[in-house]
N, C-alpha and C positions, 0 to 999 in steps of 0.2 A: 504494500500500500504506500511504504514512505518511495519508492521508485517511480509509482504514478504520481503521486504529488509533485515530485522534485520536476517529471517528465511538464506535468501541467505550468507549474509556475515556471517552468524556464522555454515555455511553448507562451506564456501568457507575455514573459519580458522582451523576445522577442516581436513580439506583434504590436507592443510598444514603443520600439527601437523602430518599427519599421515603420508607424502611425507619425513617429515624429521627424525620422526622416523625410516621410513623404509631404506632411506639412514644412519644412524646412524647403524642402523642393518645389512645393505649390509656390510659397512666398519668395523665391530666388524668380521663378517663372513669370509671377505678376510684375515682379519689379520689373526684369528683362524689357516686357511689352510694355510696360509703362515709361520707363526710358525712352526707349523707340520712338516712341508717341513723341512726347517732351519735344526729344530733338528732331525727328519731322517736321514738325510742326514749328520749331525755330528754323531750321534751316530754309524749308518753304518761305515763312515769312519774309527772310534774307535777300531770296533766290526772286521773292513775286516786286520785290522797292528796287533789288538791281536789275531785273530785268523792267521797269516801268520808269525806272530814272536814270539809268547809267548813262543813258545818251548824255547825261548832264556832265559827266566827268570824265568818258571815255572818248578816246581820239586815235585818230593812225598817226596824227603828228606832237608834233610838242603841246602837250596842258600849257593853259591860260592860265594864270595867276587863279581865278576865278574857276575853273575847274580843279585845280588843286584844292582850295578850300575847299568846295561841295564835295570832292571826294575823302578829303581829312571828314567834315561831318560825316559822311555813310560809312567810314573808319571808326568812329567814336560811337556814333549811333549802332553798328553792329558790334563792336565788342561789350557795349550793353545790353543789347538783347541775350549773346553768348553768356554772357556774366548771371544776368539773371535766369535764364534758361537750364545755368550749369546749376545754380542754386536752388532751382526751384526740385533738380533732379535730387541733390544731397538730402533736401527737406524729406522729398518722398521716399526715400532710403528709410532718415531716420522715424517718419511715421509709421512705416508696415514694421518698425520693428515692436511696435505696440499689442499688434494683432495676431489672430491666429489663422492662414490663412489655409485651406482646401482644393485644392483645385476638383469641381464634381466633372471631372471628364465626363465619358459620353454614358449618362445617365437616363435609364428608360424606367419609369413607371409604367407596368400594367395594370390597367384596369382588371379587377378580379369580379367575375360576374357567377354569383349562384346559380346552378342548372337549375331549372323547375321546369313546368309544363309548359312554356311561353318559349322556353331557349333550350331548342335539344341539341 
């Protein structure tokens, strides 16, 4: 009897070790995609003002005094979006370390239907 006990509790610690690995892995995965996102979504932002201004500062020959500035601004102005972008990424790092997170992969509920005389 004390071999089944030993066999159950050390069947029970592993299934604990593997519950929380797997939640350690859910919350590595969320962050991942949620990263992703962040910087998508900065870098797009970047990508849609240089492509909708650049004409302002880009040239085949030598910058105007005046294109130099407007390209220092879109220099200043995108290393603060980077900046806050990068920040915004750390914060959400250190908020999922609060939570306990799950990933429900591909989860199916079936509907459980009583046979009676109506459903053969």
């Amino acid at each position: 009897m004390d071999d089944y006990n030993a066999l159950l509790k050390q069947s029970l610690d592993l299934k604990g070790k593997r519950q929380e690995k797997y939640r350690e892995l859910s919350k590595d995965r969320l962050y991942k995609i949620a990263k992703k996102k962040i910087q998508t979504t900065m870098i797009g932002a970047l990508d849609t003002i240089e492509k909708s201004f650049g004409f302002l500062w880009e040239s085949d020959e030598e910058l105007t005094n005046e294109q130099v500035q407007l390209k220092a601004i879109f220099e200043d102005a995108r290393s603060q979006i980077l900046d806050r972008g990068n920040t915004q990424m750390r914060n959400l790092e250190a908020e999922m370390t609060q939570y306990d997170i799950s990933w429900n992969r591909h989860t199916i509920n079936l509907p459980v239907v009583e046979k009676g005389e109506d459903n053969e």
